[in-house]
N, C-alpha and C positions, 0 to 999 in steps of 0.2 A: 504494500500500500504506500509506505513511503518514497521505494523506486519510483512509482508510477507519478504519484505529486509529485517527486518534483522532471520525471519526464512533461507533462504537460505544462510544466511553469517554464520548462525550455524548449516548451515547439513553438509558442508564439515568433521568438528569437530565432531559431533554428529557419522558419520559413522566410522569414524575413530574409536571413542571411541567404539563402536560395535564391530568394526572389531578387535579389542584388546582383548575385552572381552569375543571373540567365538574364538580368535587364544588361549587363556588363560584357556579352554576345556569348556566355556559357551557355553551352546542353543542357538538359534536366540532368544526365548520370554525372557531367564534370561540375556541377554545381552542388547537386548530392556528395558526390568526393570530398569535395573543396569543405562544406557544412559539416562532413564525418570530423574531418580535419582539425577546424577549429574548435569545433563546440565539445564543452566535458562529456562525460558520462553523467546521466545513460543514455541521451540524447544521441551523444556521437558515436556510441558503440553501436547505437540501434541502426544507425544512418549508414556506417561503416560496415553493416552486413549485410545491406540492402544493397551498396554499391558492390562487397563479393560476391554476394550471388549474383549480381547482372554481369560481372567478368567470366562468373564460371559459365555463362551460359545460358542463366535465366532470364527471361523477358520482363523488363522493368515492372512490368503492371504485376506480373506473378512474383517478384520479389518483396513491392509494396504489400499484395494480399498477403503474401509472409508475414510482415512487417504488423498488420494489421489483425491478424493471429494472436503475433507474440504479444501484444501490445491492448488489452480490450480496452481503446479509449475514446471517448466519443468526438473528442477533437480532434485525435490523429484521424478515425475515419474520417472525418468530413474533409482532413485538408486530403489522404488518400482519394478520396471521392472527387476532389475538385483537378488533381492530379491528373486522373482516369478520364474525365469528362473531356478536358482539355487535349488529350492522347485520342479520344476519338472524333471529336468534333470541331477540337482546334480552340482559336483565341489567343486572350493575350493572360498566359498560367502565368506570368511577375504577380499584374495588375489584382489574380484571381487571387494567387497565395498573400497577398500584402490585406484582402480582402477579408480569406479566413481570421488572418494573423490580428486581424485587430478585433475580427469577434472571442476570438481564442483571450486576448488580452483581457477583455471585458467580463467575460464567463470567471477568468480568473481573479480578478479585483471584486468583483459581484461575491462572489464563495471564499473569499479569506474576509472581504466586510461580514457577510455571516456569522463566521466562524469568531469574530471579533463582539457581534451585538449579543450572539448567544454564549459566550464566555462564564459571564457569572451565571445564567442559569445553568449550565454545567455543571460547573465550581459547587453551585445548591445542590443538584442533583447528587453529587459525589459525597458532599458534607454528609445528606439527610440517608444517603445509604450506609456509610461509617456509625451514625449516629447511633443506633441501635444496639450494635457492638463497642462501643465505647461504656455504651450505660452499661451494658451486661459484665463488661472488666470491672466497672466501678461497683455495682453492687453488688458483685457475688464476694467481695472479699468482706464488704460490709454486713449482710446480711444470707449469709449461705445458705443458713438452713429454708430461707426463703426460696431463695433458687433455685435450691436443689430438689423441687417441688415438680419443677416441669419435668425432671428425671423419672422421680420416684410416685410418681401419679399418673402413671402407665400410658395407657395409650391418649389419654385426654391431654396431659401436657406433650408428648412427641405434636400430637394435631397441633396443640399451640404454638411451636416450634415452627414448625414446617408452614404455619397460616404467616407465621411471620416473615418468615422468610419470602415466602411468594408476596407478602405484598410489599416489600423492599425490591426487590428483583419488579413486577409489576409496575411498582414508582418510577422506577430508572429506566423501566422501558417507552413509558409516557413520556416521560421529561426529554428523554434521549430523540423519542418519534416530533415532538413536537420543537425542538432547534434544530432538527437535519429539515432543510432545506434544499433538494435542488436546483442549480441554476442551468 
């Protein structure tokens, strides 16, 4: 999950840099090349196997659906997709990829501002799931033979146990459904 964020935080970049390098009178593969080149990992490792297999022989569009395998990203498809379009029907693929490259940018400032407004309700979420367990250290040392109630009071306190817990686990799954946001 991590590799992948930050592959999408560097395809905006990454097209860009393409799209320079074929307005500059580059191919799409010596432009691909040139972008494997520059750009870190994982960005340029992924770019850098998409230009070996079109050496070994593969047909760029079959490289890219590679690519777009290894890769389940809804970004990289659509700039794949505009790639593709452009390979069969033509135009001007700079103009196209500079085109994705700044929806790609947007989707990404859009989904880290999220991640930014839904912070402390998280932060709550996490507190109020801890919470429980915090109380449970603090009072079984204070008052055990209390506690030790849910043990030895058979199958009635297990139920209370387990009712707890599902609705900890149940909270964190509301809290969690309700700041995930797709953009």
């Amino acid at each position: 999950a991590g590799r992948q964020r930050r592959l999408e935080a560097q395809l905006a970049d990454a097209l860009l840099q393409i799209a320079g390098a074929m307005r500059a009178g580059a191919s799409l593969p010596a432009a691909l090349q040139q972008a494997a080149d520059q750009l870190p990992p994982p960005i340029g490792l992924e770019l850098r196997r998409v230009v070996l297999e079109f050496h070994l022989g593969i047909p760029l569009a079959q490289a890219l659906e590679h690519l777009r395998a290894r890769v389940p990203s809804e970004d990289l498809s659509m700039a794949i997709t505009a790639i593709q379009i452009h390979q069969q029907v033509g135009g001007n693929l700079p103009e196209s990829l500079e085109r994705v490259a700044a929806r790609i940018r947007e989707r990404v400032y859009l989904r880290d501002e999220i991640r930014a407004l839904t912070a402390s309700q998280r932060l709550s979420a996490q507190i109020m799931a801890v919470l429980p367990l915090v109380l449970w250290l603090i009072l079984f040392p204070l008052n055990r033979r209390y506690m030790m109630r849910f043990f030895t009071s058979g199958l009635l306190g297990y139920a209370l146990l387990a009712l707890i817990l599902f609705l900890v686990l149940a909270g964190l799954l509301v809290v969690r459904r309700a700041t995930r946001l797709e953009v």
